[in-house]
RORO-46364 format. One record per residue: x, y, z of N, C-alpha, C in turn. Coordinates in steps of 0.1 Angstrom, whole numbers, plus 5000, padded with zeros to 4 digits. Layout:
! RORO-46364
XYZXYZXYZ/...
//
This chain:
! RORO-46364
871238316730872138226737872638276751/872038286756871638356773871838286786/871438156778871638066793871937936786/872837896792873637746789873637656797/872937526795873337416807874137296806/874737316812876237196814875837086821/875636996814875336856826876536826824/876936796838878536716841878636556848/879036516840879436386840881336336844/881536246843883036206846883536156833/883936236822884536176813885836246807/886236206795887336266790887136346785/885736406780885936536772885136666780/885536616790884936706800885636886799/887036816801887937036795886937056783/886536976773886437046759885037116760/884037026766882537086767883037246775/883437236790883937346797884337446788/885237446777885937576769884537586757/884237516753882837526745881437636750/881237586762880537656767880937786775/882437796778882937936777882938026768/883337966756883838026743881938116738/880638026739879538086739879438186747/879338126761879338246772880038406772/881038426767881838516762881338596749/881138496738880638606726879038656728/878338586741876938646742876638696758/877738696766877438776780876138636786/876438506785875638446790876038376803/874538296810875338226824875338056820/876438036825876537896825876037826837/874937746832874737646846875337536844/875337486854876037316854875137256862/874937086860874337006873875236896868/875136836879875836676880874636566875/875236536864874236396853874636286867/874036196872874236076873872935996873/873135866871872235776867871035736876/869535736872868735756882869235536891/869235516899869135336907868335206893/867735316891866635226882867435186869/868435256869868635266852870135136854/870335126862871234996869871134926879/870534806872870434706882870534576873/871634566872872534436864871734306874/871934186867871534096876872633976875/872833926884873933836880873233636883/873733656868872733526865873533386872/874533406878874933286880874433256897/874233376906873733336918872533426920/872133476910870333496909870433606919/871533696924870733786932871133966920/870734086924870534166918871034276931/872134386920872934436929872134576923/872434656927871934836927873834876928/873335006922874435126927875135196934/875735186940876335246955876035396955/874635446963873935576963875735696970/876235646977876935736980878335736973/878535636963879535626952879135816943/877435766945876835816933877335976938/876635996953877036156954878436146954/879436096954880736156957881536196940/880436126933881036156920880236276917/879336306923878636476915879236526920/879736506938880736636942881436676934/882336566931883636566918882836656907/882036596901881536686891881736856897/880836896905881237016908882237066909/883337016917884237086918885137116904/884837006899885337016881884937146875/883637126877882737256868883437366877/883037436889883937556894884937586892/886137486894887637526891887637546876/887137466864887037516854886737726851/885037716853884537846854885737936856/886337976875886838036880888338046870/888637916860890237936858889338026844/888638026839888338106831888338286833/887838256846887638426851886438466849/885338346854884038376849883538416867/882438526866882138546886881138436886/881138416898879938316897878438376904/877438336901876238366903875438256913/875038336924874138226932873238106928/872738006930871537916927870138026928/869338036925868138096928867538236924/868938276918869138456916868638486904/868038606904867138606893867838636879/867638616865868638666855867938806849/867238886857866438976853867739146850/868039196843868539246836868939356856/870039326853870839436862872239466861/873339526870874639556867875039446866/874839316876875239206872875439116864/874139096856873739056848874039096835/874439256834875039296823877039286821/877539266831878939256832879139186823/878839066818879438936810878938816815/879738686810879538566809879838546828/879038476831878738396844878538256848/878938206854878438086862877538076872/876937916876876237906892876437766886/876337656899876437526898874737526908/874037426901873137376908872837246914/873037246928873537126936872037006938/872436916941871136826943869836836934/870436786923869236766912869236646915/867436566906867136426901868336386896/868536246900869236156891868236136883/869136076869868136036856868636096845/868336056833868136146820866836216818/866036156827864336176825864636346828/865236376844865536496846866436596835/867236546831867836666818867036676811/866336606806865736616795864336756795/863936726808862736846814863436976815/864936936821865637076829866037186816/866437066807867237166794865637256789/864837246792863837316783863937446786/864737466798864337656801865937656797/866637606792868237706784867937716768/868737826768868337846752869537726749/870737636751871337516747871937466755/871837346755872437226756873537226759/874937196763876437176761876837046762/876336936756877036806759878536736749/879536676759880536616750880136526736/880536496725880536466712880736266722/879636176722879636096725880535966717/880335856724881835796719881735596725/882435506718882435416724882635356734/883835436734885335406748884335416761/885135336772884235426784884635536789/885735576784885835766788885235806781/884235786767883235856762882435936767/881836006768880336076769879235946762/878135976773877435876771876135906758/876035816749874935886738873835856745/873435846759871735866761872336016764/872836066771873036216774872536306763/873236256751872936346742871636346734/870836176733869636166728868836256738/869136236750867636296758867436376756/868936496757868636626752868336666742/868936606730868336636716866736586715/866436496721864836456719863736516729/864436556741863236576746863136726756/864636786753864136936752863637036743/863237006730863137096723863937226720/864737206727866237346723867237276717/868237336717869037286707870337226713/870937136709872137086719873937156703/874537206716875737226714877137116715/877537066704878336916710879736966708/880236946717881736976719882236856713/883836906709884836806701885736746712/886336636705887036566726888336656730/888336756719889536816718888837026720/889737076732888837216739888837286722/888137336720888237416703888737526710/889837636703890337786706889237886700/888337816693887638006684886137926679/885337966682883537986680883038026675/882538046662881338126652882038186647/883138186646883538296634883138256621/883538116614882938056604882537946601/881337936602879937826603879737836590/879837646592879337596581877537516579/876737576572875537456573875637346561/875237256574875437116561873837126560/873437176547872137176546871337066539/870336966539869636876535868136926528/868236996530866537076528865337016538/865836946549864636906561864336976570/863436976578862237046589863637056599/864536926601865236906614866437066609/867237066597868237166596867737306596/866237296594865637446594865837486608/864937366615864737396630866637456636/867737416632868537396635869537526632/869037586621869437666618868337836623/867837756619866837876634866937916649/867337806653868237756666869537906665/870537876654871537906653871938036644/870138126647870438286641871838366647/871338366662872538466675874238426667/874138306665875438276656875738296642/874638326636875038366623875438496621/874338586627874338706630875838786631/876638706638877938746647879038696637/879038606629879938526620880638586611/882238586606882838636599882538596582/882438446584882138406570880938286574/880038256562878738166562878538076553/878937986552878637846544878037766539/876437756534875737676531875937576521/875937476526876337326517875537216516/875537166504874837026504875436946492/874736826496875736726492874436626485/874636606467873936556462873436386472/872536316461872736216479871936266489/872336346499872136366511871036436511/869736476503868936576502867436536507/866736576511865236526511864336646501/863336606500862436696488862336866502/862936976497863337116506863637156494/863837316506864737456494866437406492/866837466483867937426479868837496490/870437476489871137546494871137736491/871337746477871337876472870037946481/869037856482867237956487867937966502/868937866511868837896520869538046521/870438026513871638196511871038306510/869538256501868938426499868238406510/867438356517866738386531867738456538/868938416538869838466552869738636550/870238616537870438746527869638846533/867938766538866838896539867138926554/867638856562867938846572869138936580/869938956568870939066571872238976570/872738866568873338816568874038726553/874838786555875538716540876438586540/875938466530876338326529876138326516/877638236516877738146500877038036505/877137966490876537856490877537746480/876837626482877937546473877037436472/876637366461876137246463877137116454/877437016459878336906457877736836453/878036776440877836616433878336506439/877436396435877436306442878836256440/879236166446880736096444880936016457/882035916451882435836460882435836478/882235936485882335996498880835996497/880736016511879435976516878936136521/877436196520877436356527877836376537/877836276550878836316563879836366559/880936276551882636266549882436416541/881436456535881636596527881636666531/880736676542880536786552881336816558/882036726570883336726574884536786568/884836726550886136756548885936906542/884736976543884537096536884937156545/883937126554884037196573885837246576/886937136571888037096572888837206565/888337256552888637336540888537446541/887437486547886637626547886937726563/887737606571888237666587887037666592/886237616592884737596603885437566615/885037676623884437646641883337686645/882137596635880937596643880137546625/880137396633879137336621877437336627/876637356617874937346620874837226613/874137146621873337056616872036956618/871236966612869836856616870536776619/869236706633870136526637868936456632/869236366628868636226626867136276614/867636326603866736316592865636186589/867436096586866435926588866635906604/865835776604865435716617866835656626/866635676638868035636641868235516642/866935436639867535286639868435216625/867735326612868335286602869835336605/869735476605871735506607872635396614/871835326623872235236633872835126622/871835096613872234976605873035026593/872535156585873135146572873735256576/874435366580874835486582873935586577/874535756583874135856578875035946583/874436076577875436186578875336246594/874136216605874236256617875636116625/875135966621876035906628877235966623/877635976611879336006609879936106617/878836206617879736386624879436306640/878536236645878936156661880136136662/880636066650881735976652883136046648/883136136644883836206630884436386636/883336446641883336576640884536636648/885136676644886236776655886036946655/885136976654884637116657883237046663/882637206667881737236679880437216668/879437126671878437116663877237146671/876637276661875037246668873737206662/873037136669872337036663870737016667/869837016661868337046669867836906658/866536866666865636726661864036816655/
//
């Protein structure tokens, strides 16, 4: 967890991502990048059907809000006490580079999702807000692009700044390819963790190793996790996950996204839309 990228947007849970991605940066000496997300022209162009003509985005609305973004992201950093690091500078192992957690803001990127989605492939994670309906939400393409099309793993902040990080992680385990990936993602955090939680929730399972097999893997690993597996009952595997998460002091749940398809979650639910909608700790999450 070495390098972190911050896409910054204008929303409400903008402090919470900021302390999220400090709280990383601190327990692993890493740099935080940031860029300003805005929307590529293409991706708005409303048409207005009553006088047939078709309006675009105000391009200099658009830079005055990344400025904003910036300055957000720096004064953030700086109130942290993080130094900042040039655009361009190499992260090749020197005094600098060994001090601690860092910043750099990188100015004049692509508009688009197309672009995060490329850029996140060289951070070891993601940092996007826990998306939402409202329009002070975080926007859920931000978060699909990144979960779908960097292949690293996205870190989702709660709308609320979390105080404490990894100490004890819970995995909501399913027995799928997606929580493996996810939890493979999320060694550098096990590794460091005071207590380890493996859970699953009858229900919620696909044909995988059980919870206990994931405990003894950690086991060979060097790392020690209980395990727990839950009968089925009235609550749904999201709501179990959550209220365990809730029980057990979790600040830092792991979890596969989107086992089932996300059109069915769309329609019938699942345990990725609930923790979307639900989660108040820091989730990390890989496809």
């Amino acid at each position: 967890m070495k390098t972190l990228l911050v896409p910054v947007t204008l929303h409400d849970a903008l402090p919470s991502v900021f302390a999220t991605a400090v709280l990383v940066a601190r327990r692993f000496g890493s740099l935080i990048e940031g860029v300003a997300l805005r929307p590529a022209l293409a991706e708005y162009v409303p048409v207005d059907m009553v006088g047939g003509m078709t309006w675009l985005r105000d391009e200099e609305a658009d830079q005055a809000e990344a400025q904003d973004a910036g300055q957000r992201f720096v004064a953030a950093m700086e109130a942290a006490g993080l130094p900042r690091r040039e655009p361009g500078a190499s992260c090749a192992p020197d005094a600098a580079a060994n001090a601690g957690p860092r910043y750099r803001w990188q100015p004049d990127v692509p508009p688009g999702d197309a672009f995060l989605g490329q850029y996140a492939r060289l951070f070891s994670a993601t940092v996007v807000g826990r998306p939402g309906a409202d329009d002070g939400s975080p926007r859920m393409t931000t978060f699909e692009t990144a979960l779908f099309e960097s292949g690293r793993p996205i870190l989702l902040a709660p709308p609320a700044a979390p105080s404490c990080l990894g100490e004890a992680i819970l995995i909501a385990w399913n027995g799928s390819t997606e929580t493996a990936r996810a939890v493979a993602f999320a060694m550098p955090f096990l590794r460091r963790a005071r207590r380890v939680l493996v859970l699953s929730a009858e229900g919620g399972m696909v044909p995988g190793p059980s919870a206990e097999d994931v405990a003894r893997s950690l086991a060979c690993e060097g790392i020690e996790a209980a395990h727990k597996a839950l009968p089925a009952g009235r609550r749904t595997p999201g709501e179990l996950y959550l209220d365990h998460a809730e029980s057990f002091g979790c600040d830092l749940l792991i979890k596969g996204a989107y086992t089932q398809s996300r059109l069915r979650q769309m329609i019938f639910g699942g345990p990725t839309s609930h923790i979307l909608s639900h989660a108040t700790v820091p989730v990390l999450m890989a496809h």
